[in-house]
DOPANU-118748 format. One line per field, with one value per residue (C-alpha): residue number from 1; x, y, z. Coordinates in Angstrom, 3 decimals. Each point is the difference from the previous one (the first is absolute). Layout:
! residues N
nr <- NUM	...
X <- X	...
Y <- Y	...
Z <- Z	...
***
This chain:
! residues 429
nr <- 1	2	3	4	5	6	7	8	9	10	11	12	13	14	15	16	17	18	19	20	21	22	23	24	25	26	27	28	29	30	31	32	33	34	35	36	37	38	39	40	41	42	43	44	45	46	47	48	49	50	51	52	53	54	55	56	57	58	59	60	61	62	63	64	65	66	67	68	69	70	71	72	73	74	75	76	77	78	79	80	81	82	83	84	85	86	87	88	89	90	91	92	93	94	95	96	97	98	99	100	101	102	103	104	105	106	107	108	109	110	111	112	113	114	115	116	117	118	119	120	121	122	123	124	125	126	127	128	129	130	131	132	133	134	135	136	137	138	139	140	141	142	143	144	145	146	147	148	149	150	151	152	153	154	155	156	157	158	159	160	161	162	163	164	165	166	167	168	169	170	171	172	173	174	175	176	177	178	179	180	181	182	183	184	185	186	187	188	189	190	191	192	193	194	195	196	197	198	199	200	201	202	203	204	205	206	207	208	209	210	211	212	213	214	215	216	217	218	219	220	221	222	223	224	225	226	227	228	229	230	231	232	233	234	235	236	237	238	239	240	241	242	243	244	245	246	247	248	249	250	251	252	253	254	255	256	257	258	259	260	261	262	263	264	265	266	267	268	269	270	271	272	273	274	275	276	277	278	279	280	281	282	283	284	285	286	287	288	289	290	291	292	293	294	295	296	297	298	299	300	301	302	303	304	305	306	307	308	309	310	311	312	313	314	315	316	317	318	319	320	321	322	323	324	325	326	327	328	329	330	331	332	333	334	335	336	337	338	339	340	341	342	343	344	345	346	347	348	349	350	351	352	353	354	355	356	357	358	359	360	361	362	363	364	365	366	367	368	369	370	371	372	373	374	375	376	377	378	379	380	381	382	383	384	385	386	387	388	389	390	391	392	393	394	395	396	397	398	399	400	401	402	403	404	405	406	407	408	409	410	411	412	413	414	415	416	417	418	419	420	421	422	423	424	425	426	427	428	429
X <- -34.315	-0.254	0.147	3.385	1.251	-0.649	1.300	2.934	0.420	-0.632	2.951	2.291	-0.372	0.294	3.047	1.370	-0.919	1.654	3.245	-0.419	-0.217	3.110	2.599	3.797	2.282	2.198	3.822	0.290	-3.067	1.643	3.193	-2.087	-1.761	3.610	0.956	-2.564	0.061	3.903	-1.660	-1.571	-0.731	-2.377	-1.684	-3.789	-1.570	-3.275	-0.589	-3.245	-2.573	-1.494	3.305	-1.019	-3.045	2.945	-2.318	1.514	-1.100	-3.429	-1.171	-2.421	-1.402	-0.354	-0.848	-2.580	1.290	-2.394	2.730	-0.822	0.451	3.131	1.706	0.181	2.951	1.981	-0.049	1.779	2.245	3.435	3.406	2.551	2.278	-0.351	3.994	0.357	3.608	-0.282	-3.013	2.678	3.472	-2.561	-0.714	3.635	1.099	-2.469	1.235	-3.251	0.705	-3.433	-2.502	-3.660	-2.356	-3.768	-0.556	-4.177	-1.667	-3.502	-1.301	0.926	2.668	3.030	3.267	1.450	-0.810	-2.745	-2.040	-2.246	-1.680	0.493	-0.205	3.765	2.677	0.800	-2.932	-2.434	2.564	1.321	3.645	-0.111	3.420	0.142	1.913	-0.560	2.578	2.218	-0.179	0.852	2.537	2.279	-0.780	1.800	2.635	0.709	-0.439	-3.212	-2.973	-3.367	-3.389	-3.474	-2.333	-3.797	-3.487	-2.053	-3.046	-1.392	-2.464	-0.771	0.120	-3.901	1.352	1.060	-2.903	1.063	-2.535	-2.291	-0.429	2.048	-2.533	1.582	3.569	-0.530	-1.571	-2.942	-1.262	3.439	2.349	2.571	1.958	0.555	1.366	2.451	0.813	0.905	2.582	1.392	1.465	0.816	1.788	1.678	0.862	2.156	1.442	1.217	0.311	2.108	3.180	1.345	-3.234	0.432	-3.477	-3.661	-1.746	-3.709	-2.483	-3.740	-0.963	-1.141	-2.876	-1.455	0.985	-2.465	0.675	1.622	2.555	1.887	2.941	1.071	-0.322	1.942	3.026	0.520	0.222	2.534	2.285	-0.439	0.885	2.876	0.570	2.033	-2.410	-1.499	-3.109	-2.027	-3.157	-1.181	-3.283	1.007	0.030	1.798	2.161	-2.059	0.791	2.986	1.072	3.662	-0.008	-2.075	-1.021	-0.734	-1.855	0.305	1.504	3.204	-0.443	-2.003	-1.505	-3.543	0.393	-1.585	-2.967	1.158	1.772	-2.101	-0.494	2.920	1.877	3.737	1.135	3.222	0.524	2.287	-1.838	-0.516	-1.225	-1.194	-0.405	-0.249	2.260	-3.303	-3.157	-0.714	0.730	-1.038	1.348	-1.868	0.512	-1.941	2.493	2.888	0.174	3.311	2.266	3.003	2.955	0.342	-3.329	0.830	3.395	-2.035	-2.437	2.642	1.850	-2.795	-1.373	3.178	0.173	-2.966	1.389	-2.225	1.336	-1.440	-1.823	0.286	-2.924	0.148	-2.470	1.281	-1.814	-2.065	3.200	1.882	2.049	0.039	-0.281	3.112	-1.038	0.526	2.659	1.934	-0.891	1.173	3.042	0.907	-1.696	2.716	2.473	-0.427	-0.241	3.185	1.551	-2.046	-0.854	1.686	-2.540	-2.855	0.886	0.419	-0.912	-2.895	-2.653	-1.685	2.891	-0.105	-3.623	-0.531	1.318	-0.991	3.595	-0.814	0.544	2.982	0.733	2.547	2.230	2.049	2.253	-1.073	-3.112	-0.719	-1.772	-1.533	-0.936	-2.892	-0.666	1.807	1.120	-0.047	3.015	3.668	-1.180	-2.496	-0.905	-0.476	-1.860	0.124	3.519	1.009	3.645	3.004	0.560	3.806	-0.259	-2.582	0.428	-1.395	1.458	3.258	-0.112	0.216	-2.178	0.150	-2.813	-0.730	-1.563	-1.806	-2.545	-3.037	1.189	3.155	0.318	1.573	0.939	0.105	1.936	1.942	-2.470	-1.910	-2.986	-1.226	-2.450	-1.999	1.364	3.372	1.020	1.812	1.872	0.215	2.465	-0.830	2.451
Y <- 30.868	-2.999	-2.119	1.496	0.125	-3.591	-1.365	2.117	-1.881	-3.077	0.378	1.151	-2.911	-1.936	1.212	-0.005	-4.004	-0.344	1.589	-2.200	-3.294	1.028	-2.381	1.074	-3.137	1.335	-0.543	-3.351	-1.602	0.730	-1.700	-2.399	-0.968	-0.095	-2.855	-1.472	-0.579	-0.845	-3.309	-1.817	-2.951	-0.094	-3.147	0.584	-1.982	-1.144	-1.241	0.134	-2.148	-1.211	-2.071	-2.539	-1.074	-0.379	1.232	3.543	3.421	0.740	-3.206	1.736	1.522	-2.970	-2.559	2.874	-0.774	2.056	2.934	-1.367	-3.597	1.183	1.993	-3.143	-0.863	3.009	-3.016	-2.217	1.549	-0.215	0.072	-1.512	-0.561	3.653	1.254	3.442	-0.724	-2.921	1.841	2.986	-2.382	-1.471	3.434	0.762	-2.682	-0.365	3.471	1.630	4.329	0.149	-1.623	0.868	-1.792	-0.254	2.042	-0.590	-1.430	-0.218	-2.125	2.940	-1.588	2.217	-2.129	2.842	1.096	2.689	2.141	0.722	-3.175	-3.767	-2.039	0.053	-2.687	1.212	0.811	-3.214	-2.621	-2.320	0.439	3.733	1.831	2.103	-1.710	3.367	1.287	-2.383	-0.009	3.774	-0.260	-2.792	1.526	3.395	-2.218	-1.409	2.975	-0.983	2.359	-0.903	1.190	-0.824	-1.109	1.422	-0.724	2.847	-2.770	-2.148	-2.614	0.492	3.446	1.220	3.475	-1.459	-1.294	-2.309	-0.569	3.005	2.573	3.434	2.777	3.287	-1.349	-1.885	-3.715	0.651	-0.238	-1.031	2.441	0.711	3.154	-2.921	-2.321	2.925	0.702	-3.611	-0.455	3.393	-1.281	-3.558	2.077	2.239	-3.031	-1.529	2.669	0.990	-2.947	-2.118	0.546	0.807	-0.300	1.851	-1.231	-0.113	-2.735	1.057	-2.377	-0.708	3.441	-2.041	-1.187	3.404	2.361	2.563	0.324	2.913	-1.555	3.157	-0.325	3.424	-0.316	-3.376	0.160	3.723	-1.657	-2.607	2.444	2.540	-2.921	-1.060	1.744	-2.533	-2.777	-0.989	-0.431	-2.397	-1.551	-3.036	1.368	-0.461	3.488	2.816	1.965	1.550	3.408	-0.785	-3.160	-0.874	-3.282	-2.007	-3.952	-2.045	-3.650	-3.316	1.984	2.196	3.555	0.596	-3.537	-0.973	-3.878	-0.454	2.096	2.729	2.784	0.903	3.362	0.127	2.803	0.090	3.389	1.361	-1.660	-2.814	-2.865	-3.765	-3.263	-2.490	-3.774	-3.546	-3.150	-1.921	1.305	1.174	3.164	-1.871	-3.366	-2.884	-3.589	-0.953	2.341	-1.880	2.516	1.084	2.584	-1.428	1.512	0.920	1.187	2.525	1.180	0.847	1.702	2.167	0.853	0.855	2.706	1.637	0.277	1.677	2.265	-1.865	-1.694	-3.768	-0.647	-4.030	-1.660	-2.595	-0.975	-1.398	-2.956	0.597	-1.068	2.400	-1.709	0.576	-3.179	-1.614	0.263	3.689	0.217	-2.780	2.563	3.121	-1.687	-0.691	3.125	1.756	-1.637	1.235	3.488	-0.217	-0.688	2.363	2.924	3.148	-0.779	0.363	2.138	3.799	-0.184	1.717	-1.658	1.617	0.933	-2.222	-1.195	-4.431	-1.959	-3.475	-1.074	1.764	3.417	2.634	1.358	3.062	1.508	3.385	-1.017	-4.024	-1.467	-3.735	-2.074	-2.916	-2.557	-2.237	-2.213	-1.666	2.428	-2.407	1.722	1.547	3.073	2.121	3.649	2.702	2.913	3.551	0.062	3.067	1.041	-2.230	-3.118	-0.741	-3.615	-3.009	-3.462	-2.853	-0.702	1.768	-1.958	2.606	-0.157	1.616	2.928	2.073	3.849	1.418	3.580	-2.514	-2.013	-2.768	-3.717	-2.255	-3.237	-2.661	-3.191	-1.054	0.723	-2.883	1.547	-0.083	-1.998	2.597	3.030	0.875	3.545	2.036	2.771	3.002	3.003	3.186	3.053
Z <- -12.444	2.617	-2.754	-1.065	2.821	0.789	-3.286	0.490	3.665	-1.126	-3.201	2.982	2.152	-3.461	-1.065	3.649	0.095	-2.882	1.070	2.963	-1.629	-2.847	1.331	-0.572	1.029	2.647	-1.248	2.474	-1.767	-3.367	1.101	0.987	-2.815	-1.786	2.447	-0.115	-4.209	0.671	2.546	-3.092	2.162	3.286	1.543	0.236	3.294	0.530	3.224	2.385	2.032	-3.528	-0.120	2.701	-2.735	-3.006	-2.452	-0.759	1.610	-1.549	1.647	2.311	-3.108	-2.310	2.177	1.646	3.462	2.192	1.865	3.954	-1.304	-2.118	2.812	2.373	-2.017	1.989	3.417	-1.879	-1.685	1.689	-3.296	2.844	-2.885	-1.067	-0.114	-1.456	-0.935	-1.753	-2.097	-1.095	-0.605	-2.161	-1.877	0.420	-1.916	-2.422	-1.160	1.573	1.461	1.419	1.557	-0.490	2.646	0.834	3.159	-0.904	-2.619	-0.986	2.784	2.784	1.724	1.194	0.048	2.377	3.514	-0.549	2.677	-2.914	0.652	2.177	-3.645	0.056	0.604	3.082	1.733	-1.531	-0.633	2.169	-1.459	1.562	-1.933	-2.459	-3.293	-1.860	2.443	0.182	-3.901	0.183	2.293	-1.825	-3.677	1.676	1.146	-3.447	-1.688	-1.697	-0.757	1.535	-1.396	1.223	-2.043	1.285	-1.139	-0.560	-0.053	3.016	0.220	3.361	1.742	0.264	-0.561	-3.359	-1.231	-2.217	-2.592	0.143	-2.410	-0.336	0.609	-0.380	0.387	2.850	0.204	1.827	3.291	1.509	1.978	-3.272	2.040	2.618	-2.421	-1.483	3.291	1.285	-2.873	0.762	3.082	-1.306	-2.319	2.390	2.216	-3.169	-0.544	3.155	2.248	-2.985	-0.600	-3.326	-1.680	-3.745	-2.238	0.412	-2.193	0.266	-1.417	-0.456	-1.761	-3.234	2.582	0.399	-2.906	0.747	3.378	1.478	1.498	1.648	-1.818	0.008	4.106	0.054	-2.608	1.750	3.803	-1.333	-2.443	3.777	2.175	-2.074	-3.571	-0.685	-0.211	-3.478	-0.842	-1.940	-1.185	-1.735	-1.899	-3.159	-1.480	-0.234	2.624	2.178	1.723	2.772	-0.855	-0.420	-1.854	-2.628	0.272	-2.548	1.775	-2.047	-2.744	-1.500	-0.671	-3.350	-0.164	1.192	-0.470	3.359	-0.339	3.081	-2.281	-2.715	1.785	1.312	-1.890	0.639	1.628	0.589	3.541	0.789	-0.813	1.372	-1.061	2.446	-0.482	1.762	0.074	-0.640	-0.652	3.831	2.171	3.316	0.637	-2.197	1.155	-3.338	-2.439	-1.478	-3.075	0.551	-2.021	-1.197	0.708	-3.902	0.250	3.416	-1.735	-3.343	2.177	1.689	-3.286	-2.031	3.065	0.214	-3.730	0.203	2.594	3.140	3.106	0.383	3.252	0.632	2.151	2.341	2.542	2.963	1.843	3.483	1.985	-1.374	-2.172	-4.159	-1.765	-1.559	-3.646	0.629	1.580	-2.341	-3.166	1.693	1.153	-3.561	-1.623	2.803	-1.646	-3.698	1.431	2.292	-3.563	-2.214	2.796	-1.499	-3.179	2.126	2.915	-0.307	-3.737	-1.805	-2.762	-2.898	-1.544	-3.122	-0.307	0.464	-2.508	-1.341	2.119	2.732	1.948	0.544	3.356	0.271	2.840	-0.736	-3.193	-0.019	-1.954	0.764	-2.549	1.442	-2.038	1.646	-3.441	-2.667	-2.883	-2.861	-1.954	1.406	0.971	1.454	-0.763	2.392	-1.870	1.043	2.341	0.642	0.711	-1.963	1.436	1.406	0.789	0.249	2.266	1.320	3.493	-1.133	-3.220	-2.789	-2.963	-2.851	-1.502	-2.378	0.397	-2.667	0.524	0.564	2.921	0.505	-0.780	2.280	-1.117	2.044	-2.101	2.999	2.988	1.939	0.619	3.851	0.824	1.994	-1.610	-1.867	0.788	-2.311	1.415	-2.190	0.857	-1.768	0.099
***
């Protein structure tokens, strides 16, 4: 009988846990997520104490910097020619809606003002301001959306443990409820001090995948803090429970060229691709592989015709400033998408699947073909449109097509094609 009645106690607090942890997306965080896929375009930060070495952010790691010898770098490190305003007229006009910044990375440093610990900028830095806040303050001012990206994994923090093994879901002999506990009220600090603040960009679960990392206990604090706020994580798999949006690192959705994604099955979330200019997150005197603008404008069209916003990284130098060959490109990529915006912005992907020309985006009524290579013939094809199709163009240059049940041809005899991408506007009735 005690055994009954114990198995039947422990189902109850089973099936009570799990009607805990069900998430339901308040109505806000829905609308959310819709603006959010309408963005497209976000600038992606990396910026931290590791940027006075110029060797990228896992430089502690790599080089195997001992963590006392590593944090000295917090005395000297002082971004005068930080300006918050410059940083977001240059997301403005590169086309950018959001901005997605490091508030810590791997190596434990917090780029805000904290009480959860004095390895901040504030409190350990001789620069003593807060650029996170400034930051916040100017992107609410130009009406762009600010997330913070947050690493789940530190180098440093004894309560952490980085390194030892994971006994019983916790890596042992280290304080892991302390740990939990200490980016609880980073978290609540982020949320609640910063104005404006819409996306959580967790990081660093890939390091510790049998952890339990309390994510039930987290992702419910932020959705009860603000509902609003989206969620998401970079470990390469699956949605989990309570998250809001989907990354894809190094890589667009359903592609695993990089290595990252080959777990990573695509849900029914919003979803985000991240890349680099060069071939660093963290600022890299050494790295002169940069994206060409071609290159960053096929990037962008080719995640949003795969229904995924396109998260640009730069990483700005220990002053404070971001390099020149970065902010040349996104003048220019800015440019194209001044000219091209209503093909990118507000639209939705998947609805015809990649061509060899390129992608389709779609918006209400209007399907844009954008074709990112040469054809090789006076037309292209577009399979598998549904609805009849009123009128096609070329920046308000009509062209003529043909509709038959198994998609519509749309020659192109008189077109100069674009040398980034020519976009062919489609009306459907």
């Amino acid at each position: 009988m005690k055994k009954i009645l114990l198995s039947a106690y422990l189902l109850a607090i089973v099936l009570f846990t799990n009607a805990q942890t069900t998430y339901k997306p308040s109505a806000a965080n829905l609308e959310s997520r819709k603006d959010f896929q309408d963005m497209k375009f976000g600038l992606f930060i990396h910026w931290g104490i590791y940027s006075i070495l110029g060797d990228g952010e896992w430089v502690m790691h790599t080089e195997k910097i001992p963590y006392d010898n590593y944090k000295r770098l917090a005395n000297f490190f002082n971004p005068q020619e930080f300006n918050a305003k410059q940083w977001v007229q240059m997301a403005k006009n590169a086309g950018m809606k959001y901005i997605t910044i490091t508030s810590r990375h791997h190596d434990g440093f917090s780029m805000f003002q904290t009480k959860a610990s004095p390895y901040n900028i504030v409190d350990a830095t001789p620069y003593k301001k807060d650029p996170l806040m400034e930051l916040a303050k100017e992107c609410e001012k130009e009406g762009i959306e600010l997330h913070f990206y947050y690493s789940l994994l530190d180098w440093g923090r004894p309560d952490y443990g980085f390194g030892k093994p994971i006994v019983n879901g916790a890596p042992a002999d280290t304080d892991w409820n302390s740990y939990i506990s200490f980016m609880k009220t980073q978290l609540t600090e982020l949320i609640t001090k910063y104005p404006g603040v819409k996306g959580i960009w967790f990081d660093g679960h890939w390091e510790r995948p049998t952890v339990n990392w309390h994510y039930n206990e987290i992702y419910s604090l932020i959705h009860s803090l603000n509902p609003k706020i989206l969620v998401g994580n970079n470990h390469h798999l699956a949605p989990f429970e309570g998250e809001d949006f989907q990354m894809f690192e190094k890589d667009l959705p359903g592609e695993n060229t990089t290595g990252f994604s080959g777990n990573s099955k695509i849900g029914n979330l919003p979803l985000e691709t991240c890349e680099t200019i060069n071939n660093s997150w963290g600022f890299n005197i050494k790295d002169n592989n940069y994206k060409s603008v071609k290159q960053i404008i096929h990037y962008l069209v080719n995640a949003a015709g795969r229904n995924a916003n396109f998260l640009l990284n730069v990483g700005p130098m220990p002053n404070g400033k971001i390099q020149s060959e970065f902010t040349d490109t996104l003048a220019v990529v800015g440019n194209w998408v001044k000219n091209n915006g209503e093909s990118i912005y507000g639209t939705r992907g998947n609805v015809i699947p990649p061509q060899d020309w390129g992608v389709v985006t779609s918006k209400d009524k209007v399907y844009f073909a954008h074709v990112l290579k040469p054809v090789g013939k006076s037309y292209i094809f577009i399979p598998g449109l549904k609805g009849k199709v009123t009128a096609a163009s070329v920046n308000k240059q009509t062209l003529k097509y043909k509709q038959q049940p198994e998609g519509v041809f749309v020659y192109l005899d008189q077109v100069k094609q674009d040398p980034y991408d020519t976009v062919i506007k489609l009306n459907l009735n």
